[in-house]
BAVOMAR-14000 format. One record per residue: residue in three letters; x, y, z of N, C-alpha, C, CB in turn. Coordinates in steps of 0.02 Angstrom, whole numbers, plus 50000, padded with zeros to 5 digits. Glycine has a CB too. Layout:
<sites>
ALAXYZXYZXYZXYZ/...
</sites>
This chain:
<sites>
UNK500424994050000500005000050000500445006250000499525000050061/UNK500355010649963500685018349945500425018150021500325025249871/UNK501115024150032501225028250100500825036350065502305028950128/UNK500215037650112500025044550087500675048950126499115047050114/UNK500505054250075501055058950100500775066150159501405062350020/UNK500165063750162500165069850244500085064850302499305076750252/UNK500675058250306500695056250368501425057050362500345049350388/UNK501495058450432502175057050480502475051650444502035054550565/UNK502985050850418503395045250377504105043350458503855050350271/UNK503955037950476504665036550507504515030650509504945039650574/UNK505135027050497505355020850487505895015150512505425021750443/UNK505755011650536506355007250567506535004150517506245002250623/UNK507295004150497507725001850456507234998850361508124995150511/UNK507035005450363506635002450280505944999550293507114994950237/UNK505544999850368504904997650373504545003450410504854990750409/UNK503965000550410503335007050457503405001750534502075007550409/UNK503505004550592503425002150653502904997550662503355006950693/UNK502994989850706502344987650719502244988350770502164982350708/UNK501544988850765501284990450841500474986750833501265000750864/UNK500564983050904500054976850889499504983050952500404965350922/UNK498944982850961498504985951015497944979951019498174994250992/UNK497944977451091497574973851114496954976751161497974969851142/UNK496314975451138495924979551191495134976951148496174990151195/UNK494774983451169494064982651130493724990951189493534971451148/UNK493064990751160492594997551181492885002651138492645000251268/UNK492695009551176492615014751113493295019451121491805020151119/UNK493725017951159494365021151164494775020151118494685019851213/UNK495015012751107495145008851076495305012550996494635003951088/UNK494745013850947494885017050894495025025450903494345015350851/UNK495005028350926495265034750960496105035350958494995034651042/UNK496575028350979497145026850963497185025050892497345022251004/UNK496885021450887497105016550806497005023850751496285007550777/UNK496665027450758496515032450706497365036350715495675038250727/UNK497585037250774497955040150771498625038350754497875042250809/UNK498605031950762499295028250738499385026850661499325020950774/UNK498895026950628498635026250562498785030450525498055025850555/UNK498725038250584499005045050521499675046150529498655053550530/UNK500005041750578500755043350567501275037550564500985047850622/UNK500545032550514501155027650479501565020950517501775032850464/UNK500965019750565501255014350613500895007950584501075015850701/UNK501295001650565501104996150533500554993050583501724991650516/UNK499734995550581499374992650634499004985550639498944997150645/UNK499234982450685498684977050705498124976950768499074971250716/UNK497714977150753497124979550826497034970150815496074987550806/UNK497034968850891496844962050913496254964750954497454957350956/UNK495374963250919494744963550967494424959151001494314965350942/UNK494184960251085493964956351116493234954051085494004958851177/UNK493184947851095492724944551065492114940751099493054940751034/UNK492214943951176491784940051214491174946151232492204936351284/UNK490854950851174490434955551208489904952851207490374961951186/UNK489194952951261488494950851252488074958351261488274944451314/UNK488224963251258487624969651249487694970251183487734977751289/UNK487064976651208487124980351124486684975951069488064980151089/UNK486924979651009486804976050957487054969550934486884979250921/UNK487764972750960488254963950962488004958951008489134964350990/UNK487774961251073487474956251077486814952951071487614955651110/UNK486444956851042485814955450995485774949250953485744960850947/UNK486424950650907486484946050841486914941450881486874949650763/UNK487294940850913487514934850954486924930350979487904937251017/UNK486504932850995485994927851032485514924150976485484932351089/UNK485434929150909485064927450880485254922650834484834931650864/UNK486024922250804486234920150762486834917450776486184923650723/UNK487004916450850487594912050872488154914950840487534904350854/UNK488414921550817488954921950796489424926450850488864924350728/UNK490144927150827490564932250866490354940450880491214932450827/UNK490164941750916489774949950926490294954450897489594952751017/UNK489954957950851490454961850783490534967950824490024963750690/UNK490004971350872490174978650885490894983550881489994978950945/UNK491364980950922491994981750949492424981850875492174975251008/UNK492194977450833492614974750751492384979750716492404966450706/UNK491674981850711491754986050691491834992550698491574985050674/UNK492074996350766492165000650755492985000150749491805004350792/UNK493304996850761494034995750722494174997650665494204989750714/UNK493774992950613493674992350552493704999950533493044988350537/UNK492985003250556493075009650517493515015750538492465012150511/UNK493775012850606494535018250635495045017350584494975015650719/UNK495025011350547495725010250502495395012350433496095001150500/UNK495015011750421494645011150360494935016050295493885013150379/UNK494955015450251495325022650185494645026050146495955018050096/UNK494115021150160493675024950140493365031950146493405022350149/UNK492965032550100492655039650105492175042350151492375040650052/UNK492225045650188491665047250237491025045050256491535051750229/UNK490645045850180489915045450169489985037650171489575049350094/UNK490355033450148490395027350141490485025750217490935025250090/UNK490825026650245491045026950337490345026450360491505035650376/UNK490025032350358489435034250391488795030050371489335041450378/UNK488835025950338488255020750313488365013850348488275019550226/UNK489045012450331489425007950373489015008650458490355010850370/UNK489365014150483489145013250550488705017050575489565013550589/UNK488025018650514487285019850532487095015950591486795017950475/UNK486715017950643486235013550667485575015250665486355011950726/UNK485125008550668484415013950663484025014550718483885012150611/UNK483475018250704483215022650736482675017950812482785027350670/UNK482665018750864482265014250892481505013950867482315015550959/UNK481285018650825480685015850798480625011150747480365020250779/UNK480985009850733480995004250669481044997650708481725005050610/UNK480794995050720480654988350772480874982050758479984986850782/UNK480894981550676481344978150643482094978450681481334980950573/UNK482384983450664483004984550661483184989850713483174986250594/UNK482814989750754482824993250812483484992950848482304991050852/UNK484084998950860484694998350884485234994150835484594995350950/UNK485064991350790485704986250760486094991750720485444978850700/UNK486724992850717487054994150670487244991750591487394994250698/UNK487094995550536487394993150480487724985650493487914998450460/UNK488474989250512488984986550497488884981350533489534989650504/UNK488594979750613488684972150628488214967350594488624970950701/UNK487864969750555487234964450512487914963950448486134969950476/UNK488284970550443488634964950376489184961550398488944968850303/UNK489314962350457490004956350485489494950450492490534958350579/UNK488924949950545488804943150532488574940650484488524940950565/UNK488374945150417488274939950355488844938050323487854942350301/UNK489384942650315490054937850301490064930050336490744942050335/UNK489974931650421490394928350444489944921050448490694931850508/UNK489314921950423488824916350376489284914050329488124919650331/UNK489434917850267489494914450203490204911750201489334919250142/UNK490834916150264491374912050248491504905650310492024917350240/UNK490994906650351490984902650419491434901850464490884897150412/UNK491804905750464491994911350537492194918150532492604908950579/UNK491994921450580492354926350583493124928850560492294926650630/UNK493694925950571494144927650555494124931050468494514922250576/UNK494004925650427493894924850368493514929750347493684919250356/UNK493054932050398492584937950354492884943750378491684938350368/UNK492964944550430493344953250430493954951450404493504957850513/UNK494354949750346494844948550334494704953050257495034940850346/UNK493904947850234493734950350169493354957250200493214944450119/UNK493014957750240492874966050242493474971850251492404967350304/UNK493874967850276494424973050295494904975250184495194966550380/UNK494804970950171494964973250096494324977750075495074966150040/UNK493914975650078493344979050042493424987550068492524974950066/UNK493384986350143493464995050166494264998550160493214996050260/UNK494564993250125495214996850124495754999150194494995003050092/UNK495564993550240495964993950312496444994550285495984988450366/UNK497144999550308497795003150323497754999250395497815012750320/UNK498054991350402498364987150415497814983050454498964989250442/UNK497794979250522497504971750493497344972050555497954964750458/UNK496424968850551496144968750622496034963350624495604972350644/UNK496024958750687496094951750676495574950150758497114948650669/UNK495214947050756494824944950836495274939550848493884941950840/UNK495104943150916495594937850978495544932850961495444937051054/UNK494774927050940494854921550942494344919950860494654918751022/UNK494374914250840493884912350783493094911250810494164905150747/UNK493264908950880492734906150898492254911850965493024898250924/UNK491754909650970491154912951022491254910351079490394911551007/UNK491644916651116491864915051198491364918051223492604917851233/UNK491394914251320491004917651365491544920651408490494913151402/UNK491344925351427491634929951510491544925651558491154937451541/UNK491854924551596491914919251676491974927051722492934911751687/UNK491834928051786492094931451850491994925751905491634938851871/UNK492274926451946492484925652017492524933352032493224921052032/UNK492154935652096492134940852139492614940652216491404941252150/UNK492764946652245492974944352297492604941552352493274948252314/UNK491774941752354491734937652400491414930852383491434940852448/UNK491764927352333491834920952311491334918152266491884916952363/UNK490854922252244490244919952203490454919452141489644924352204/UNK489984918652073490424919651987489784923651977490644911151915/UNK489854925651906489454926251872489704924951786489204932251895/UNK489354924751730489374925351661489084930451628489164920551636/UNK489494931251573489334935851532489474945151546488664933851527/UNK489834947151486489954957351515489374959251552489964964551440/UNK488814958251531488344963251576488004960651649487714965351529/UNK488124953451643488054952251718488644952651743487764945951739/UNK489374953151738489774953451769489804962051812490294951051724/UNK489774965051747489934971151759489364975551781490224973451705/UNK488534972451791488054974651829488034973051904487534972651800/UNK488394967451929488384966551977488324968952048488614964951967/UNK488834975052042489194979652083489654974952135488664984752123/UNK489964970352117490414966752177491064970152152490434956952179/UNK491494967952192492284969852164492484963052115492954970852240/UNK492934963952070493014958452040493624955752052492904958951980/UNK493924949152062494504944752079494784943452032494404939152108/UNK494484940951966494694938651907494234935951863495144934551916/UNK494524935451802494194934251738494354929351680494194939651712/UNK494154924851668494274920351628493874917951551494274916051671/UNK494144915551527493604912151456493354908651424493594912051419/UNK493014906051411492854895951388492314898551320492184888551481/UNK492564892751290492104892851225491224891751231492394886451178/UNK490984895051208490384896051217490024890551210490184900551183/UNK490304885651140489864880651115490394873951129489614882251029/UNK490734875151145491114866751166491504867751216491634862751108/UNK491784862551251492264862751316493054861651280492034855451379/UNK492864863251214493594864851192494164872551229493424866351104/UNK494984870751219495234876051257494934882251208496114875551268/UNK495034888251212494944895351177495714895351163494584902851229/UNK495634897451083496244897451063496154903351020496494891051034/UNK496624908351026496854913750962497204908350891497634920551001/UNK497054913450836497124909050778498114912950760496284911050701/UNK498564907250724498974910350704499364914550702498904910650690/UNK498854919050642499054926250642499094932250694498704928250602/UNK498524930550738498604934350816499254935250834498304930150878/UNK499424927250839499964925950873500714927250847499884919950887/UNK500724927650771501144928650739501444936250758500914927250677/UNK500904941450738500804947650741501034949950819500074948950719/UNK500964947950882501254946750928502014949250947501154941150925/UNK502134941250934502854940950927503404944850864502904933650924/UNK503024947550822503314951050772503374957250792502994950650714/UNK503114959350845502824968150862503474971150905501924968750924/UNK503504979050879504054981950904503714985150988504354988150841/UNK503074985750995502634986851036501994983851040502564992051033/UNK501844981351095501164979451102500734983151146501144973451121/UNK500214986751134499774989151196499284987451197499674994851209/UNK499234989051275498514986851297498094992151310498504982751357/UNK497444992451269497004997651315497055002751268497305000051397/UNK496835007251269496305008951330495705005751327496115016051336/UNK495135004851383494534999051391494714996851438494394993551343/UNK494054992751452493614992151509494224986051537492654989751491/UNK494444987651586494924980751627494554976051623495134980851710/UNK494184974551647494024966651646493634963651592493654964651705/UNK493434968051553492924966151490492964967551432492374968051492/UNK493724971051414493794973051367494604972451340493494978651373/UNK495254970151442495704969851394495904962951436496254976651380/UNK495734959551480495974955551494495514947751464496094957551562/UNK494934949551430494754944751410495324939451330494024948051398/UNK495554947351291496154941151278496734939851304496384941051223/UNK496874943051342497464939251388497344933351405497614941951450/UNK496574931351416496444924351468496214918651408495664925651541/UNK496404919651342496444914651297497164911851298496234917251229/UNK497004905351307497754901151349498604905051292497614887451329/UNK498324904651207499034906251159499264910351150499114905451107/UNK498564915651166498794922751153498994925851220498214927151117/UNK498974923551282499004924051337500104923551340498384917551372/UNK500184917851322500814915051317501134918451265500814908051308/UNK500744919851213501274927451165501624930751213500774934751122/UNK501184934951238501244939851277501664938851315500794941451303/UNK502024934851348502434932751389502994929451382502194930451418/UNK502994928351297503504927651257503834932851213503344923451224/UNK503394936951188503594942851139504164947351188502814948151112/UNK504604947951110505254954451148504804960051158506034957851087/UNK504334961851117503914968151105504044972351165503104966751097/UNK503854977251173503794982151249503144981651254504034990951251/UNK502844978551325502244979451334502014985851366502054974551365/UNK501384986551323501274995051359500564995751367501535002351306/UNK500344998351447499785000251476499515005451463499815000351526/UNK499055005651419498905014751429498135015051488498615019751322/UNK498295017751536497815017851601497255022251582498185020751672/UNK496685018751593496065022851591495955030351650495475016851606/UNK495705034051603495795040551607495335038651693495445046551530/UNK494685037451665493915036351730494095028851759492845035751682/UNK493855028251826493575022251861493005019651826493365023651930/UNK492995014651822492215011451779491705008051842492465003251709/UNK491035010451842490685007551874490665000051869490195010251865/UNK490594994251912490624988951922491134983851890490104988051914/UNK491784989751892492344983951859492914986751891492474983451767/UNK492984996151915493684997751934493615003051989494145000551870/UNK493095002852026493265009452069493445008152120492805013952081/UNK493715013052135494275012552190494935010752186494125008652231/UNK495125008352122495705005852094496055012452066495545000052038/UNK496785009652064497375015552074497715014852000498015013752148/UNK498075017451991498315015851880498565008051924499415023751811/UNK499305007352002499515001552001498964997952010499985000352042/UNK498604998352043498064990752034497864990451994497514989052068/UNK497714992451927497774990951854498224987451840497824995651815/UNK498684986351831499534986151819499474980551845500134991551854/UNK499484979751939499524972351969498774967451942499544973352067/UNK498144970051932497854965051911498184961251833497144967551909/UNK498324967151806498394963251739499024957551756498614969151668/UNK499554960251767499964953451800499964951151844500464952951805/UNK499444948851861499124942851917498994939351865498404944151974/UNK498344941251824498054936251782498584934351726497354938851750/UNK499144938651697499644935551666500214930651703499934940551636/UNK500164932351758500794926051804501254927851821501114920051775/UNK501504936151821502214937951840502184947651801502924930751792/UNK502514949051816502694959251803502904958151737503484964651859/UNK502354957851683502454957751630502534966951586501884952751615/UNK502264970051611502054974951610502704981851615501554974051661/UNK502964983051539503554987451532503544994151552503744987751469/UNK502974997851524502805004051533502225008251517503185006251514/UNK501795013051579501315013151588501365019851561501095011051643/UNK500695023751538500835029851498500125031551562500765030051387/UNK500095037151587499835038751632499515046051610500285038151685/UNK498965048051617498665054151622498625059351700497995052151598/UNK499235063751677499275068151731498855075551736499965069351735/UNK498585075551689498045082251670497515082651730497555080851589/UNK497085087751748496575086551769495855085651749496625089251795/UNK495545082951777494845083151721494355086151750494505076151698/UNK494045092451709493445095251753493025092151775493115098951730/UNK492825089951806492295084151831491665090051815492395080451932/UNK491485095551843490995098651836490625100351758491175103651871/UNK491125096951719490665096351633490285090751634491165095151556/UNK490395085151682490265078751664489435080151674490695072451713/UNK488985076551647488295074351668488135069051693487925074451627/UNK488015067351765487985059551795487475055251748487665059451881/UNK486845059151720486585056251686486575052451633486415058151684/UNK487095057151612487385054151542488095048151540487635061451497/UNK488445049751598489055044751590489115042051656489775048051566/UNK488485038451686488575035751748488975030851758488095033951771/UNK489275027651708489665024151695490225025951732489705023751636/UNK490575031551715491215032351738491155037551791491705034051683/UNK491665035651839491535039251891491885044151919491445035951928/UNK492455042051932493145046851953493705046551912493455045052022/UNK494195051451909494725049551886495155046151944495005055051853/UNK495525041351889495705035951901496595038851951495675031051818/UNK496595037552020497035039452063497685036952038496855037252127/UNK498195039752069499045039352015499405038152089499435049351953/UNK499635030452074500095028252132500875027752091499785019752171/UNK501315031152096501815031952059502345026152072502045038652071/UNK502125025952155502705021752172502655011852161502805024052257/UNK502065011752174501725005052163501825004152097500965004452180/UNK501815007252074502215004751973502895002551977502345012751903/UNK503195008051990503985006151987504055000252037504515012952010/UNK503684999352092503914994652136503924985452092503314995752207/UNK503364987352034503064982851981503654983151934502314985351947/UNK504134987951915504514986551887504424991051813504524979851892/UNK503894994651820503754997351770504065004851757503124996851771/UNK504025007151706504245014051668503645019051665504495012651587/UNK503715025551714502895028051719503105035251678502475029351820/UNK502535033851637502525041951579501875043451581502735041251485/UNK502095050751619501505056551642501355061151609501595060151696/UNK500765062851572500925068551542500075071551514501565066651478/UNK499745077951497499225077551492499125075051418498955083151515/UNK498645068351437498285062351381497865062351368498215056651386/UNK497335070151405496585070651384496525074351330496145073551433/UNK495735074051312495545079351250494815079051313495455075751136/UNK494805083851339494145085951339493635090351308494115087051377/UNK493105089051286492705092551249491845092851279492795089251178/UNK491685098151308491385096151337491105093551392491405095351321/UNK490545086651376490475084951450490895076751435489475084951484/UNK491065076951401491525071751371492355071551379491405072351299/UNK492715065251391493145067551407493575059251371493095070651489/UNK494155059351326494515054851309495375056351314494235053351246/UNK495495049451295496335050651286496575055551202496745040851282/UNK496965058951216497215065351146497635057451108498055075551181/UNK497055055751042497535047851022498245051450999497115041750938/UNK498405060150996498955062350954499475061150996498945069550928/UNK499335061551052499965062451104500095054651128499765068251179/UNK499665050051137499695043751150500005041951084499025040351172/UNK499695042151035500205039650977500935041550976499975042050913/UNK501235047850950501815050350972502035046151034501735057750985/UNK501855045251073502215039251149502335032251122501535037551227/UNK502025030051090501795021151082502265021551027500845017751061/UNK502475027950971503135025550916503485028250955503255028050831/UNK503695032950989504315033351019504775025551058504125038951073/UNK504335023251088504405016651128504335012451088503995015251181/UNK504315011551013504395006350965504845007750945503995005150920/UNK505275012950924506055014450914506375013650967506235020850893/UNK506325015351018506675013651085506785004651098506135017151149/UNK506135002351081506064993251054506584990651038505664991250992/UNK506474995750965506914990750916507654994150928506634990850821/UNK507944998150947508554999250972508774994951000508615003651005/UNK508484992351071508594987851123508614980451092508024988751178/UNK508234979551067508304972751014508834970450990508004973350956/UNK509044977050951509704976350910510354978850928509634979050853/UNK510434979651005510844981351027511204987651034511044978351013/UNK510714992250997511084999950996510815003051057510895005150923/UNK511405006651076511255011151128511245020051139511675008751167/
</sites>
């Protein structure tokens, strides 16, 4: 694919940087858009275990992988034309009862993922059709469930009973929906992995959005094999019924608990403040506080902490600036591949 010429051109030794991003929810393409305009070879790995929404609509109805999360990937990378974008990820109107809440785009992932009979295979061919500027691949081929264990010892299944609950959560795991087969990432996941000058995680929901592929047994063990630099980018808000009260390190230590050891290179941290008084409880009860900054509990983890303001607020809205997070995630892919190859 021609390199357009109003992106950032930098290159490790004759290539575009890889940078693999593991995650899912709506942060998620907020980065990828931004790594895209300055030329970073992208692979988005999406969680595949969602049950709301529309995705999980057509999951129930039609047993397939819940597209939501894929597609808004899809059209973060996408080369297409706007108007084409915006049809893509129409949704309609709740009076239409038919089609009440479904999006476009996840009625045309699961009819691909009908005619080529799995998922992988069909966002592979949609991802040509929309002209993806590099390669979105789901965590797994197959239709996982969410597992919790809480701390005071109960479970539950599935994102929205987990995360309606209001318990604290212990951990999170995954099993195939339709057989007691292990959950396995396909291949190329894994390939893409271990090929990466950076891998990040996040931004999204901790327990439902980035540790669900961690807890697929191959892609789990990438991760813990790859030279890559692993990199945290910490959610800006606490999330109702998955993180409050939690500190960026207890982010950091859950994720390597459930990986098995301080996997975790370096955390990119939001030191800005956030007006809280734009927010509307009504509107984003979801998130609650910003998310508290234990500086020392990182490094004690072994990690590399980069502070710096990561918001864009607009509004009563408030996200990570994907310009300044991008700029971080290639800096630390040249820094990668230095270390790799021995230059100092």
């Amino acid at each position: 694919m021609a390199v357009r010429t109003d992106r950032i051109v930098r290159v490790i030794k004759g290539r575009r940087p890889k940078v693999v991003v593991i995650g899912g929810g709506t942060g998620l393409p907020v980065i990828l858009r931004s790594l895209k305009s300055r030329n970073a070879d992208v692979t988005a790995i999406v969680t595949v275990a969602d049950d709301g929404g529309s995705s999980g609509m057509i999951r129930d109805y039609i047993n397939v992988v819940p597209p939501g999360d894929i597609r808004n990937v899809l059209a973060s990378l996408s080369e297409m034309q706007q108007t084409e974008l915006d049809v893509f990820q129409y949704r309609f109107d709740s009076s239409d009862k038919f089609f009440a809440g479904h999006a476009i785009g996840n009625l045309i992932i699961a009819a691909l993922t009908e005619m080529k009979g799995n998922i992988f295979d069909a966002v592979q061919v949609l991802s040509k059709m929309m002209q993806v500027d590099g390669h979105v691949f789901p965590a797994s081929n197959e239709l996982l469930q969410l597992e919790a264990e809480f701390m005071d010892g109960t479970t539950a299944t599935g994102e929205t009973e987990i995360s309606g609950s209001n318990k604290q959560i212990k951990r999170v795991w995954v099993r195939d929906a339709d057989s007691d087969a292990t959950p396995e990432a396909v291949l190329p996941v894994l390939a893409a992995i271990m090929q990466a000058d950076v891998v990040v995680l996040g931004p999204g929901s901790l327990f439902t959005s980035i540790l669900p592929n961690l807890m697929i047994p191959n892609l789990g063990e990438a991760i813990r094999q790859t030279k890559a630099e692993l990199i945290y980018i910490c959610n800006i808000m606490t999330q109702k019924g998955e993180t409050e009260d939690l500190t960026d390190a207890d982010h950091v230590r859950i994720i390597n608990e459930h990986l098995g050891g301080n996997y975790i290179d370096t955390v990119l941290v939001n030191g800005a403040k956030v007006s809280m008084d734009q927010f509307n409880p009504a509107d984003y009860d979801e998130y609650l506080l910003p998310v508290k900054r234990d500086f020392d509990g990182l490094v004690e983890m072994g990690c590399r902490v980069i502070t710096d303001d990561f918001i864009s607020q607009q509004g009563k809205s408030v996200y990570h600036n994907g310009a300044k997070v991008a700029d971080e995630i290639l800096n630390l892919a040249f820094q990668s591949d230095n270390r790799k190859n021995g230059v100092k």
